[in-house]
C-alpha positions as CSV (number, residue, x, y, z in Angstrom):
1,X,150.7,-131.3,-217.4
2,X,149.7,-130.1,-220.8
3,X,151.4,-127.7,-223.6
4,X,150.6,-124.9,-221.5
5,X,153.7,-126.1,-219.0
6,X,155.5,-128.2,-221.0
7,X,156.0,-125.3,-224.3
8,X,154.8,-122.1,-223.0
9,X,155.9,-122.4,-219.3
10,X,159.4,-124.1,-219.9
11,X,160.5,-121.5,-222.7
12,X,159.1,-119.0,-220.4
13,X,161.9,-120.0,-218.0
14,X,164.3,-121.0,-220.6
15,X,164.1,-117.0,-221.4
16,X,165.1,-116.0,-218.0
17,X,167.3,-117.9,-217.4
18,X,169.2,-116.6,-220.0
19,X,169.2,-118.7,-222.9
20,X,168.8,-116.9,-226.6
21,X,165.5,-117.8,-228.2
22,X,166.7,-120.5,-230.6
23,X,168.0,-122.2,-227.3
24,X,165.1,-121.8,-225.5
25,X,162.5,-122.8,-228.4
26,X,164.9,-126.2,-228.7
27,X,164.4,-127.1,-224.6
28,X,160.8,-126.4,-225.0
29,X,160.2,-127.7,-228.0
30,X,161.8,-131.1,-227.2
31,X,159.6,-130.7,-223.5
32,X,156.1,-130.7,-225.3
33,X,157.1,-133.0,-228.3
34,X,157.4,-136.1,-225.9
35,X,153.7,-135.7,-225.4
36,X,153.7,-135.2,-229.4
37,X,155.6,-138.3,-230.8
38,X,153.1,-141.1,-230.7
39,X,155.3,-143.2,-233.7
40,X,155.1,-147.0,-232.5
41,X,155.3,-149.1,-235.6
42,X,158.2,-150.6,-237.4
43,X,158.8,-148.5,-240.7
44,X,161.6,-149.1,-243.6
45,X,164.2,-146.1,-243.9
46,X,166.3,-145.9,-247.0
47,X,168.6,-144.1,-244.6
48,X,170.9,-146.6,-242.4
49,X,170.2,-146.2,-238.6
50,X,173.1,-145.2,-236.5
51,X,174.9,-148.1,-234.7
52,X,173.0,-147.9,-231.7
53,X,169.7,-149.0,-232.8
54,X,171.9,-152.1,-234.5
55,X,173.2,-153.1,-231.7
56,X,170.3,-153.4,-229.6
57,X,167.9,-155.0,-231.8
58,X,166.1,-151.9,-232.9
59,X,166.9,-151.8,-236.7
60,X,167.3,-154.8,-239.0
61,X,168.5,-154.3,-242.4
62,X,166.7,-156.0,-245.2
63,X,167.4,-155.9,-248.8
64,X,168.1,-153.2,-251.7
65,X,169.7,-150.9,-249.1
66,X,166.9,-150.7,-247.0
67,X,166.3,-150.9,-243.1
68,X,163.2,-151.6,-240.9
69,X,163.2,-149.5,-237.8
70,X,161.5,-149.4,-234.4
71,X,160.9,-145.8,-232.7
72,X,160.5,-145.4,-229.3
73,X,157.0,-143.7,-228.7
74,X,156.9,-141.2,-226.1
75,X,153.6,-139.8,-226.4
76,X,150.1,-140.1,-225.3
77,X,148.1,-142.7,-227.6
78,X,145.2,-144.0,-226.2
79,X,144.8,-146.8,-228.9
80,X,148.1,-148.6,-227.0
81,X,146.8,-148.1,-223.4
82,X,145.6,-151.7,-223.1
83,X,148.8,-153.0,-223.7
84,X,151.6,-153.8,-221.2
85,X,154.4,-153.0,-223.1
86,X,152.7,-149.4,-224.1
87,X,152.6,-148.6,-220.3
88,X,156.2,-150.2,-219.7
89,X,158.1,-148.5,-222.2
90,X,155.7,-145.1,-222.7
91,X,153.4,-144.4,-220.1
92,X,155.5,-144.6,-216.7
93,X,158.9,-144.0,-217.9
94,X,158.5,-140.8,-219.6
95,X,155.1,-139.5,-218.2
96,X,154.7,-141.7,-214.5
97,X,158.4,-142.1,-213.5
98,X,158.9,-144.9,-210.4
99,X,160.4,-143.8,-207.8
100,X,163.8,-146.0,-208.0
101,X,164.5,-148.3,-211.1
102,X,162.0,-150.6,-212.4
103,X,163.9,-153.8,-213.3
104,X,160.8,-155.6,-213.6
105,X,159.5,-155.9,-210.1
106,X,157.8,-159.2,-208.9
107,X,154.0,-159.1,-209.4
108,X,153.8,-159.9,-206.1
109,X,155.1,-156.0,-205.3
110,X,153.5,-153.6,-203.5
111,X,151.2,-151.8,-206.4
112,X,151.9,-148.8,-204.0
113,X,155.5,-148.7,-205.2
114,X,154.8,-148.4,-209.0
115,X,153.1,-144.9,-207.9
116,X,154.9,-141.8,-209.3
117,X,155.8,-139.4,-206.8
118,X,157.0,-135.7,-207.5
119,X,160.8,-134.4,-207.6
120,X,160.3,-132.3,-204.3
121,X,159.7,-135.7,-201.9
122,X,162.9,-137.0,-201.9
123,X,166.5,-136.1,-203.7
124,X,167.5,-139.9,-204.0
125,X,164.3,-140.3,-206.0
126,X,165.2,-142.1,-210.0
127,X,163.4,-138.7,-211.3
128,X,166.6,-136.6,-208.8
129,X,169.3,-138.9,-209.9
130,X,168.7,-138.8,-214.2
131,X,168.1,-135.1,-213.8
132,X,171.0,-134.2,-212.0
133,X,173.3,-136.4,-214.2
134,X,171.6,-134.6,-217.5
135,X,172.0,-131.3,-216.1
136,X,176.2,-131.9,-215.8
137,X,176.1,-133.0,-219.3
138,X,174.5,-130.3,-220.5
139,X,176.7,-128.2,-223.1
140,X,174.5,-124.7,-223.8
141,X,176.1,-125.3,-227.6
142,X,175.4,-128.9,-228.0
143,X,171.9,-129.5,-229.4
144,X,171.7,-133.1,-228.5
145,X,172.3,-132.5,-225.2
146,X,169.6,-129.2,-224.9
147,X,167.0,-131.8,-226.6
148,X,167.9,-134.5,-223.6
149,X,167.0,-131.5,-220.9
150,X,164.2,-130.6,-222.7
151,X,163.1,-134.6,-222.7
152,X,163.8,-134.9,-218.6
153,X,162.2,-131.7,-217.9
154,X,158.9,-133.0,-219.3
155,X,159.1,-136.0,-217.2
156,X,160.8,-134.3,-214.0
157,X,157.3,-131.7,-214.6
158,X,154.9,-134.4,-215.2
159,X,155.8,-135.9,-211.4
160,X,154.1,-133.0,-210.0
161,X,151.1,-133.3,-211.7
162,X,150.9,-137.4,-211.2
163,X,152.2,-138.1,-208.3
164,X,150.1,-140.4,-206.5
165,X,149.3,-142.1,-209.8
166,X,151.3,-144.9,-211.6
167,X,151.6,-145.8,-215.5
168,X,150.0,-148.9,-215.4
169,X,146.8,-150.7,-215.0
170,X,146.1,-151.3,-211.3
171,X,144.0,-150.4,-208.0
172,X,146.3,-147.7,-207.3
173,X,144.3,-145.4,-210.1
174,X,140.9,-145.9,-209.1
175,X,139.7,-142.4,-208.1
176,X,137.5,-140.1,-208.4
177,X,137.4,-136.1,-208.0
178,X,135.9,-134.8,-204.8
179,X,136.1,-131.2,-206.0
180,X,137.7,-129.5,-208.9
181,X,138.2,-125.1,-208.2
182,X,139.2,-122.9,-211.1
183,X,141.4,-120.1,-209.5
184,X,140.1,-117.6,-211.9
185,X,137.6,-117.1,-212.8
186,X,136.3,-118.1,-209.8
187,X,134.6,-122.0,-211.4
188,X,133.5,-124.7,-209.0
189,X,132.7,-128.1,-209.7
190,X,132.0,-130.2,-207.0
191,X,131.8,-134.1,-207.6
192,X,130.7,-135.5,-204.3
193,X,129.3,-138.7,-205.1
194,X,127.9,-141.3,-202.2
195,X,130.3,-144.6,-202.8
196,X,127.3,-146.8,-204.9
197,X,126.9,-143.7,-207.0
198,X,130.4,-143.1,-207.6
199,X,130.8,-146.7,-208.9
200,X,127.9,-146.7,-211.6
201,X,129.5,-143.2,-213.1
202,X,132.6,-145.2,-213.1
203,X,131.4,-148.0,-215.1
204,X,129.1,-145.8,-217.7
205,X,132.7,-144.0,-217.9
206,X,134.4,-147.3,-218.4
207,X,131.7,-148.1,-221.2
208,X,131.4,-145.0,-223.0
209,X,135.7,-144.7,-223.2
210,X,136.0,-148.5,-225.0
211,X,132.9,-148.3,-227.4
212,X,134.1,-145.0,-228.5
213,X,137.8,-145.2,-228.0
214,X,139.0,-148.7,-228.1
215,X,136.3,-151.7,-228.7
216,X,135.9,-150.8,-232.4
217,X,139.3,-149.8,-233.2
218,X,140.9,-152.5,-231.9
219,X,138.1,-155.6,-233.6
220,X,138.6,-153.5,-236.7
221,X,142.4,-154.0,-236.5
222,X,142.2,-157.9,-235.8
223,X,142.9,-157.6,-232.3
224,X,139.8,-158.7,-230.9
225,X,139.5,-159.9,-227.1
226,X,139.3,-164.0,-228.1
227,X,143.5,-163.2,-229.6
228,X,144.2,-161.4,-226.6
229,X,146.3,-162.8,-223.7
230,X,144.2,-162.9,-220.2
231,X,146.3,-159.9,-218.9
232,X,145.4,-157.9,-221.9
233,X,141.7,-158.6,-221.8
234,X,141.4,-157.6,-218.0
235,X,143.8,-154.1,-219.0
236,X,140.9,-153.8,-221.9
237,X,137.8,-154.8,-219.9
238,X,139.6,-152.4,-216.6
239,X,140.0,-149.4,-218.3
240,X,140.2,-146.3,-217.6
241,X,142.3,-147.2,-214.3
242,X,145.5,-146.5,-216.2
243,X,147.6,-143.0,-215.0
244,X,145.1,-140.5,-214.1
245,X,142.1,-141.4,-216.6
246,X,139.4,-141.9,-214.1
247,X,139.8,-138.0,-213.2
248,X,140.6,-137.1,-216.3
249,X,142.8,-133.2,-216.8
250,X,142.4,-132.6,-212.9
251,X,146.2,-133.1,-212.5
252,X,147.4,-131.8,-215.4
253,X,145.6,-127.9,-214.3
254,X,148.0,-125.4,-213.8
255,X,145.8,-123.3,-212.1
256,X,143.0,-125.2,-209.8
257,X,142.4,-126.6,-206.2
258,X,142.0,-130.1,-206.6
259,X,141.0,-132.9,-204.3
260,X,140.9,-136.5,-205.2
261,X,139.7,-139.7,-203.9
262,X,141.9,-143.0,-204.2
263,X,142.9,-145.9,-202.7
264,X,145.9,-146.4,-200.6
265,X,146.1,-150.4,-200.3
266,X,144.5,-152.6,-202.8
267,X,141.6,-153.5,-200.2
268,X,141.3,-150.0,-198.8
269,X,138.6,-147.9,-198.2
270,X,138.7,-145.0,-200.7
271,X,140.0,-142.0,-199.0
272,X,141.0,-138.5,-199.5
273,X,145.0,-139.0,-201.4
274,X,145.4,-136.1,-203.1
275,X,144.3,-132.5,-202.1
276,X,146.5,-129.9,-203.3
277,X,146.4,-125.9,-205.4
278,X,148.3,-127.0,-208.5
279,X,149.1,-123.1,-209.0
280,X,151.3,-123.3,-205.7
281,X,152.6,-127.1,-206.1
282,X,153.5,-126.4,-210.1
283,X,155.2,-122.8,-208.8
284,X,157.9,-125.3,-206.7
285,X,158.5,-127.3,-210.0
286,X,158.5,-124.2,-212.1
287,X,161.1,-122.6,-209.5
288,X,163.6,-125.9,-209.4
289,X,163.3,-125.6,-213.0
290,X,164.5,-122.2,-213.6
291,X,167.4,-122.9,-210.8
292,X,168.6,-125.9,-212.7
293,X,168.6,-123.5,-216.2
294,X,170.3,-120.7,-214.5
295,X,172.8,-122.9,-213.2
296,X,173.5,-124.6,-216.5
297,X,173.7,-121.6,-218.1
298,X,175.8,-120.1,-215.3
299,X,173.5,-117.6,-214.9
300,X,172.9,-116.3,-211.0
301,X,169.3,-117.8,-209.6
302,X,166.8,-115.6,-208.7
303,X,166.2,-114.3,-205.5
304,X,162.6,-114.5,-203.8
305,X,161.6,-110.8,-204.7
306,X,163.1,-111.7,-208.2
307,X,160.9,-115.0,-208.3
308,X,158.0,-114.0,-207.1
309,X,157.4,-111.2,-209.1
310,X,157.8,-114.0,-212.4
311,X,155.6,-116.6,-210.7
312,X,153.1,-113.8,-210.2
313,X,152.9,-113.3,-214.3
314,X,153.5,-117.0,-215.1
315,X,150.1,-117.8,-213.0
316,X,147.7,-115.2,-215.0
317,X,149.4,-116.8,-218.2
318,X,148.6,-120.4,-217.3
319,X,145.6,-120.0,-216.5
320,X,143.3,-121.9,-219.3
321,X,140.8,-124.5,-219.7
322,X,141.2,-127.7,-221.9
323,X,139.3,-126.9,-224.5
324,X,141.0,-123.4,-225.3
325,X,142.5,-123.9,-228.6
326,X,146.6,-123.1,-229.5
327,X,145.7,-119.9,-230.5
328,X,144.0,-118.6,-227.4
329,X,146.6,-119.8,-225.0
330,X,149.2,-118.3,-227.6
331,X,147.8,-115.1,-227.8
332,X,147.6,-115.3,-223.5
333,X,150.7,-115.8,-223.3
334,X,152.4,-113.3,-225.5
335,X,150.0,-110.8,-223.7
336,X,151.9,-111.6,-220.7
337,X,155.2,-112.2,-222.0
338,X,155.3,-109.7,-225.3
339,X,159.1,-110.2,-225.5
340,X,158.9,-113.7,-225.4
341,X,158.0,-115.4,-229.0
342,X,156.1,-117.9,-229.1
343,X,155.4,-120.8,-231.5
344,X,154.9,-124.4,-231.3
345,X,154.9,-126.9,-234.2
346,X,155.2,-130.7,-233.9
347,X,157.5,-130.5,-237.3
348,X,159.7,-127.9,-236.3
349,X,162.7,-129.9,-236.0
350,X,162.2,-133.5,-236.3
351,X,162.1,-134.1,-240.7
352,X,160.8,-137.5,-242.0
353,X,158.7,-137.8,-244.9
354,X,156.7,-141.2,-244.8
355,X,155.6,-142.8,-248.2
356,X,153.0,-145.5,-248.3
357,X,154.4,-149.1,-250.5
358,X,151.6,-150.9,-249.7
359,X,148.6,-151.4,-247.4
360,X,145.5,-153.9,-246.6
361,X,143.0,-151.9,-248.7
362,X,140.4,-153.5,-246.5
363,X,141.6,-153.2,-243.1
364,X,142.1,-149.2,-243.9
365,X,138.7,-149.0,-245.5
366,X,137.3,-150.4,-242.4
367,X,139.5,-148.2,-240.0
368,X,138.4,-145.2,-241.7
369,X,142.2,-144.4,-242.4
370,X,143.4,-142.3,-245.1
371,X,146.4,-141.9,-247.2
372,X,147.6,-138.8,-245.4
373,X,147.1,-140.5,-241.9
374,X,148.8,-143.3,-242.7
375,X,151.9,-140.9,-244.0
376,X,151.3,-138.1,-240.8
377,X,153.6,-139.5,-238.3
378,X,151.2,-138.0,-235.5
379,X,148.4,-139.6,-236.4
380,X,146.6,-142.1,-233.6
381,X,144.7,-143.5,-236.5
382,X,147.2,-144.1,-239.2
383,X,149.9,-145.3,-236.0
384,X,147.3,-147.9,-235.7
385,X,147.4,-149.5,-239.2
386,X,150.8,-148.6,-240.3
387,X,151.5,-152.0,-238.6
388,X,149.6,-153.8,-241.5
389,X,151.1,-151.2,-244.1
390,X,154.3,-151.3,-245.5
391,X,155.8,-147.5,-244.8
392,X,158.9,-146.2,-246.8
393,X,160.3,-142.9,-245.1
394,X,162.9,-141.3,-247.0
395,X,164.7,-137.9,-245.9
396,X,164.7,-138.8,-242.3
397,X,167.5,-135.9,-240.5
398,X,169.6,-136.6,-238.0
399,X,167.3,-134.9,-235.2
400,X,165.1,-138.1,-235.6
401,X,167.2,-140.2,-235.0
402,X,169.0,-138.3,-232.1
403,X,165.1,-138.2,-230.1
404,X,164.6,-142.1,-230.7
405,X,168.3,-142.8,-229.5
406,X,168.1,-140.7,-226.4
407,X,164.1,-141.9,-225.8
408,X,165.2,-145.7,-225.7
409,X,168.6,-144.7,-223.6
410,X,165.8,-143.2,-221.0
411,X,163.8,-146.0,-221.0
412,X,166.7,-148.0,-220.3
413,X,167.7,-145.9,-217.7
414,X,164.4,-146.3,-215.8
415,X,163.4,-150.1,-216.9
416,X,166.7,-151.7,-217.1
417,X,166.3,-152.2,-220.9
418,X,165.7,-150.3,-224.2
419,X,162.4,-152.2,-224.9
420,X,160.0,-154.5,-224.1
421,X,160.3,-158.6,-225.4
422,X,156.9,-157.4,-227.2
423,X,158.8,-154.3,-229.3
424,X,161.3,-156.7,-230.4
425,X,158.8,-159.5,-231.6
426,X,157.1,-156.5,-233.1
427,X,160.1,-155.3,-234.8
428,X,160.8,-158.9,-236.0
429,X,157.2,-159.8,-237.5
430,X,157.7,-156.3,-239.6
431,X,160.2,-157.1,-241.3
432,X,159.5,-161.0,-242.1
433,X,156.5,-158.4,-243.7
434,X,159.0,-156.5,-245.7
435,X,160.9,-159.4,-247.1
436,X,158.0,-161.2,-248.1
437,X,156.7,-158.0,-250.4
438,X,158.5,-156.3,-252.9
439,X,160.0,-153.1,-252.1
């Protein structure tokens, strides 16, 4: 799912279920920024970390009362797809959920099992058990605890939209779209391609993502394929067969019929996996939602007349395309819902003001990158080659801090540990960087 669910849809619901509009704007707010916060390189902070990100190996403190800290990245960064750890501790945990805890599963594992599969299957699914234990916790005062729900609702969401898909590289994402129906206005697109076919247009996809998207980005950053491990290379040279890439936004569509090929065993046939209307599937996840805000806020649920009669507006809102821009699907939805306001900005909440100390003036010349990317903290580009750049960020709040602690708790909750053995090395290398310059 996209911002169109995640901001507009959840605060949507937040409204009625009776929460107040700062309330609301903080659930949805913290729903859509886990797509947002793409921050995956060690910075320094002149601000101590809180004791948690001591204790586990998150923070190091160096000199002159300075820190070097690790966030946990919960957004969608293609630069970090062909890496393991990216898709460990990013892709599935917060946007492709396993079914039951991941504690590192033999390779030898049934791909099938890494697949996410949506709320609605099963209550003792891992998705079922976090969400219900967030919900209990929940204080409708306590703005730690609203930014948690708003952090699980994105992922409970997103298993309805990727179901059938996992986070990592595998043979369970190879697919294709069989058909692809706009609800309205009434667009068809119809991708019935004869098996050969269907594997060419995968491989010119394949070729036009990593010269455009990843070949040059990641030679220019002096991560070339001879300094890669063999698993990285075949995760580089595999792509796009990572989440739902190889169909691209067909999930994510609020309001479409979809039908997708895919492959059910590893030497399967490719077959018909998904076929579904997202406007109908999404309306069961936007319903549990709103049940699990009314009862939070002790607010009665709705009844069917009640809920229909929402569902009914909350289907003309979402419908969009992806290349309708913020203002469009703004203005849609304050048509719909002119009571509701409406406003989404990455910076809302979260403060941190990043200040470049010093940088490879070659490596950013060559990566294009400038001084204001390298400071933007949702920048693709300058997340890239802040790992070669020494970043100072000063007046980092309390909010920040709060999102990274309860991001690594989650992926701890789902992987069995706050971070990868790659994070930490990471982490590590940093700040040997940081001592070794003057600050």
């Amino acid at each position: 799912m996209d911002i169109n669910y995640h901001y507009y849809t959840i605060k949507t619901l937040a409204i009625h279920a009776g929460f107040d509009d700062e309330k609301a704007q903080f659930i949805a707010h913290f729903s859509q920024h886990i797509d947002d916060f793409i921050m995956h390189s060690p910075f320094i902070v002149d601000k101590e970390p809180p004791d948690f990100f001591h204790k586990n190996g998150l923070a190091n403190k160096i000199k002159n009362n300075k820190w070097v800290f690790s966030p946990c990245a919960t957004g969608l960064n293609l630069i970090h797809t062909v890496s393991h750890s990216y898709q460990l501790d990013t892709l599935m945990p917060f946007h492709f959920i396993t079914p039951k805890v991941n504690r590192g599963m033999p390779q030898n594992t049934d791909r099938g099992l890494y697949r996410c599969r949506a709320a609605n299957e099963n209550d003792n699914l891992l998705i079922n058990q976090l969400m219900e234990n967030t919900a209990k916790s929940v204080k409708p005062n306590d703005k730690t605890s609203l930014m948690a729900l708003g952090m699980l609702l994105h992922t409970l969401s997103d298993t309805y939209a990727h179901c059938g898909f996992s986070g990592f590289h595998g043979w369970e994402n190879e697919s294709y779209i069989h058909k692809m129906t706009h609800k309205i206005p009434q667009i068809q697109i119809r991708n019935i391609w004869p098996i050969e076919l269907m594997k060419e247009k995968l491989k010119e996809t394949v070729k036009e993502n990593l010269n455009k998207n990843l070949k040059v980005k990641l030679r220019e950053a002096k991560e070339s394929l001879e300094a890669m491990s063999p698993a990285e290379k075949a995760f580089y040279r595999a792509l796009p067969s990572i989440g739902h890439a190889n169909v691209s936004h067909a999930p994510d569509c609020c309001d479409c019929y979809i039908s997708i090929y895919g492959k059910r065993t590893k030497d399967g046939a490719l077959e018909l996996l998904i076929e579904r209307d997202n406007s109908v599937f999404f309306a069961e996840c936007s319903r549990r939602v709103l049940d699990i805000l009314c009862t939070i806020n002790e607010k009665p649920k709705f009844n069917d007349i009640e809920w229909a009669n929402l569902q009914e507006k909350l289907a003309v809102a979402q419908n969009s395309r992806t290349n309708d821009n913020s203002k469009t699907i703004r203005r849609k939805w304050m048509e719909i819902f002119p009571n509701i306001n409406y406003s989404y900005k990455k910076n809302e909440f979260i403060r941190i003001e990043l200040n470049l100390v010093h940088h490879d003036t070659k490596l950013t010349d060559r990566l294009e990158v400038s001084k204001s990317e390298l400071t933007d903290i949702y920048s693709e580009k300058g997340d890239k080659a802040r790992i070669s750049s020494l970043i100072l960020a000063r007046n980092v709040n309390d909010l920040f801090y709060t999102y990274n602690e309860l991001a690594y708790r989650h992926v701890f909750n789902v992987n069995g540990g706050y971070a990868s053995h790659s994070n930490f090395t990471r982490l590590s290398t940093y700040s040997n960087l940081v001592l070794a310059a003057t600050v």
